[in-house]
Backbone as CSV, one residue per row, in Angstrom:
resi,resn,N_x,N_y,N_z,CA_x,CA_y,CA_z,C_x,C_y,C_z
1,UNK,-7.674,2.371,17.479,-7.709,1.538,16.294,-6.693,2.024,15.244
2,UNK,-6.802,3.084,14.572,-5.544,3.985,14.283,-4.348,3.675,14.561
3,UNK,-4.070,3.648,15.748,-2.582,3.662,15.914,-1.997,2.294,15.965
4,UNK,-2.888,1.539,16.088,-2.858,-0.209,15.881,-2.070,-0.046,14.121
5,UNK,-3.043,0.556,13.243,-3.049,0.216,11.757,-1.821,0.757,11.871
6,UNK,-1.230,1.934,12.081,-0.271,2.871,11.837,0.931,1.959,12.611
7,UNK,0.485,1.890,13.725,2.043,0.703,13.859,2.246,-0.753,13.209
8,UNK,1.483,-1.077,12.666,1.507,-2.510,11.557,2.068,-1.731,10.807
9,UNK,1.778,-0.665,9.838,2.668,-0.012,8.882,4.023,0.366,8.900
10,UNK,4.495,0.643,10.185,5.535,0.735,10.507,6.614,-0.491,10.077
11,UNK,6.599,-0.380,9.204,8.068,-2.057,9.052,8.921,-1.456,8.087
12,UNK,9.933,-1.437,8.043,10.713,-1.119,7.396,10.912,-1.218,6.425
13,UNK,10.867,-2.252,5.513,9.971,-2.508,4.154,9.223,-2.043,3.691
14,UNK,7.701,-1.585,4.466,7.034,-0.737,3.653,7.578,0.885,4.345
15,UNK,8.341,1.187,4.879,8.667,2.666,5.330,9.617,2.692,3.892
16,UNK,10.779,1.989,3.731,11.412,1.865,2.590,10.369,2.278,1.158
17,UNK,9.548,1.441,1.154,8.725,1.257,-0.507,8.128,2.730,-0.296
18,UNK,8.004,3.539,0.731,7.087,4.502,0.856,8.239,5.853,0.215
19,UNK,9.336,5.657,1.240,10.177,6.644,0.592,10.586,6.646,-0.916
20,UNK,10.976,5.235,-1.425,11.679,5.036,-3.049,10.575,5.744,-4.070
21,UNK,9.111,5.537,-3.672,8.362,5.949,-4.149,7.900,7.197,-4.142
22,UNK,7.974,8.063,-3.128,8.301,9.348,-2.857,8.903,9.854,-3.840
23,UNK,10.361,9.850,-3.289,11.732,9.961,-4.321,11.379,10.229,-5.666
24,UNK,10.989,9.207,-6.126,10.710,8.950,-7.336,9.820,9.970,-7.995
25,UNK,8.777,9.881,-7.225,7.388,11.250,-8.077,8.028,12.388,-7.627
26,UNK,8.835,12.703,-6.662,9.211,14.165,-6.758,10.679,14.299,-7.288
27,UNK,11.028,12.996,-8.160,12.738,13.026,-9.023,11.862,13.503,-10.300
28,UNK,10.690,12.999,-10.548,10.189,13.211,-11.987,9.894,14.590,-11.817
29,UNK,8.982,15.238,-10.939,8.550,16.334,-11.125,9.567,17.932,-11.480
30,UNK,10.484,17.000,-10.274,11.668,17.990,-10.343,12.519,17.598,-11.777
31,UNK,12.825,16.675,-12.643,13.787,16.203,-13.232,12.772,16.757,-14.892
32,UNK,12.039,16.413,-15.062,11.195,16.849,-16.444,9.268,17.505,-16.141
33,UNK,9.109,18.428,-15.526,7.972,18.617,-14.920,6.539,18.762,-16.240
34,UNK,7.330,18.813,-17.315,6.466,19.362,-18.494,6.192,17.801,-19.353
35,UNK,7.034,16.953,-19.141,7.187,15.614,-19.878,6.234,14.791,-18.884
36,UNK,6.619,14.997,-17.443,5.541,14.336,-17.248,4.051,14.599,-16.561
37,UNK,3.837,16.039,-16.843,2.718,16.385,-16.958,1.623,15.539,-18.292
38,UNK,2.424,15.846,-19.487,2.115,15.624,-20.909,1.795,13.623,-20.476
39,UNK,2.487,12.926,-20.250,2.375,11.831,-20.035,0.972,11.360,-18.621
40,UNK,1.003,12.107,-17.340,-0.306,11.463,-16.534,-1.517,12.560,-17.108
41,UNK,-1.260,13.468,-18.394,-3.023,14.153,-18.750,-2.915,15.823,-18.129
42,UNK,-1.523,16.018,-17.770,-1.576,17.426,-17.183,-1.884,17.454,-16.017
43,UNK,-1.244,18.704,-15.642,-1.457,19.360,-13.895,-2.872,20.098,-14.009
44,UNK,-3.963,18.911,-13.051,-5.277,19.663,-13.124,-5.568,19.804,-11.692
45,UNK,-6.600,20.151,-11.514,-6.792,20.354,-10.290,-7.235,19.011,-9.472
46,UNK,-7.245,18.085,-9.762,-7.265,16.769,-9.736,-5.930,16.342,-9.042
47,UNK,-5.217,15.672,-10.551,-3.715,15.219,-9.908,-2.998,15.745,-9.358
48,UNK,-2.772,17.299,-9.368,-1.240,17.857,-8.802,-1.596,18.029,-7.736
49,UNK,-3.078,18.247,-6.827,-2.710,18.159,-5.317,-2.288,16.893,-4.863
50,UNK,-2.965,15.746,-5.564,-3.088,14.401,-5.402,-1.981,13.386,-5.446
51,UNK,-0.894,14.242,-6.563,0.590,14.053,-6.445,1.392,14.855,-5.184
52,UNK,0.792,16.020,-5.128,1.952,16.762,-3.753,1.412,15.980,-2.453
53,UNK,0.015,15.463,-2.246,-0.070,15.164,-0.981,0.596,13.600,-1.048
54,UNK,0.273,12.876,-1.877,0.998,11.498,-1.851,2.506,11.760,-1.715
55,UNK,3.093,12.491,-2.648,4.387,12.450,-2.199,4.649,12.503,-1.084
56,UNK,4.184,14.076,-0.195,4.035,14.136,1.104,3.962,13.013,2.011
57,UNK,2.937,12.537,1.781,2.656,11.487,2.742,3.549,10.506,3.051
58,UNK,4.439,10.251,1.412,5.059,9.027,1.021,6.404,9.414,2.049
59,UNK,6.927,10.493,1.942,7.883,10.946,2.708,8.346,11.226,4.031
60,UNK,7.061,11.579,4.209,6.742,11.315,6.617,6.807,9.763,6.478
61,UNK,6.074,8.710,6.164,5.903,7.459,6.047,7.271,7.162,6.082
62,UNK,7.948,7.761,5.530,9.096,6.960,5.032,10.676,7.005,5.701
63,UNK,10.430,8.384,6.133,11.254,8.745,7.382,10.977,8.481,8.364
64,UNK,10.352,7.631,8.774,9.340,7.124,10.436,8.721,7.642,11.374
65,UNK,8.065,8.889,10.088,7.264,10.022,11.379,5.733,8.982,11.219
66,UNK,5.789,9.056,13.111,3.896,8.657,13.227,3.192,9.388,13.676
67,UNK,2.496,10.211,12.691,1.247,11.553,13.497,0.393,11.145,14.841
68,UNK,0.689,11.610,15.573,-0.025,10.966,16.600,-1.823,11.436,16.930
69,UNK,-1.961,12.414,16.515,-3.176,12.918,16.356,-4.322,12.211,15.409
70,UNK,-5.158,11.632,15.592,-5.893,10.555,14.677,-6.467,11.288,14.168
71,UNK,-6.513,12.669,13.304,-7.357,12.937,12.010,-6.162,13.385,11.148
72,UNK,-4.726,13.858,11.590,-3.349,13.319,11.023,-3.005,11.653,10.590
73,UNK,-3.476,10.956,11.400,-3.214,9.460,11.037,-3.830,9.157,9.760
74,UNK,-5.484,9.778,9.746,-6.677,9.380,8.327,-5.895,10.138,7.191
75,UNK,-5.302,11.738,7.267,-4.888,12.028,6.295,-3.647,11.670,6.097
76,UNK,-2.484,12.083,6.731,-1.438,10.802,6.082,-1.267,9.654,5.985
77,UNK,-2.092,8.725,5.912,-2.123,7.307,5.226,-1.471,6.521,4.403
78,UNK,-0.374,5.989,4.359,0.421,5.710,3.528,-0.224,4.506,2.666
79,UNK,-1.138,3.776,3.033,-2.085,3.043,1.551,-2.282,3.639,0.739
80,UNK,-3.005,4.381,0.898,-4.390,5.546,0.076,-2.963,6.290,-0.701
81,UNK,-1.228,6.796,-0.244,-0.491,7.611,-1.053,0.127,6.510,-1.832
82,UNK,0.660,5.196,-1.509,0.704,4.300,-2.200,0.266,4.008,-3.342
83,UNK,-1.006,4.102,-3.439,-1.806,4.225,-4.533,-1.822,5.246,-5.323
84,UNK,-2.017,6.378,-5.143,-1.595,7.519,-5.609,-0.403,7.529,-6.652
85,UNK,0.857,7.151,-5.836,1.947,7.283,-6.543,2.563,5.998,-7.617
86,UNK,2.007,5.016,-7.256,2.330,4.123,-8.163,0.728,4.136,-9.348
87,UNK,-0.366,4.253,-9.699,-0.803,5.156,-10.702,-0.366,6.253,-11.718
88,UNK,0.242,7.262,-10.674,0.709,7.898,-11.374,1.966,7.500,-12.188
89,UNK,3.445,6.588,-11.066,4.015,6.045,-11.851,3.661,5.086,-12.827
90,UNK,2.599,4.951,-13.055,2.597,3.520,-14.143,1.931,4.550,-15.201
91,UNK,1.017,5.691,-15.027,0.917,6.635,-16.129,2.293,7.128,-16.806
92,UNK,3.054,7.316,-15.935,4.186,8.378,-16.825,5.044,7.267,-16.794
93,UNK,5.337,6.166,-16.808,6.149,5.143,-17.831,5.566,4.499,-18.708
94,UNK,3.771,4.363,-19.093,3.462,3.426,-19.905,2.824,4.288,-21.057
């Protein structure tokens, strides 16, 4: 069932939206790490794993790695980092 979902995900479009979005939370982190701490509420023990694993995720996703191991498939999920990272982006631009 897994690898069904995981190859629907596979399209290039969303492998694309997965990487730009990647990119992006780890251009901010790396580019002003204190500005946009101050902007999503600070690095708690909450967001900053929640940002490193989404990025993560966003970045296998996005380079066209498919975990083939199905409790690798549940945790890199590129919905669930999707979400993640565009939250956070809409915290630290709004």
């Amino acid at each position: 069932m897994l690898d069904g979902l995981h190859d629907r995900l596979h399209k290039r479009v969303l492998m694309l939206f997965s990487l730009v979005l990647a990119c992006t939370c780890a251009g901010l982190v790396i580019w002003d790490p204190q500005s946009l701490a101050d902007k999503i509420g600070g690095f708690n023990v909450a967001n900053a794993p929640a940002l490193i694993w989404a990025t993560c995720t966003g970045m296998i996703h996005g380079i066209g790695f498919k975990p083939r191991f199905w409790l690798w498939q549940i945790v890199f999920f590129p919905p669930l980092a999707w979400l993640v990272m565009v939250v956070m982006l809409i915290s630290a631009f709004v």
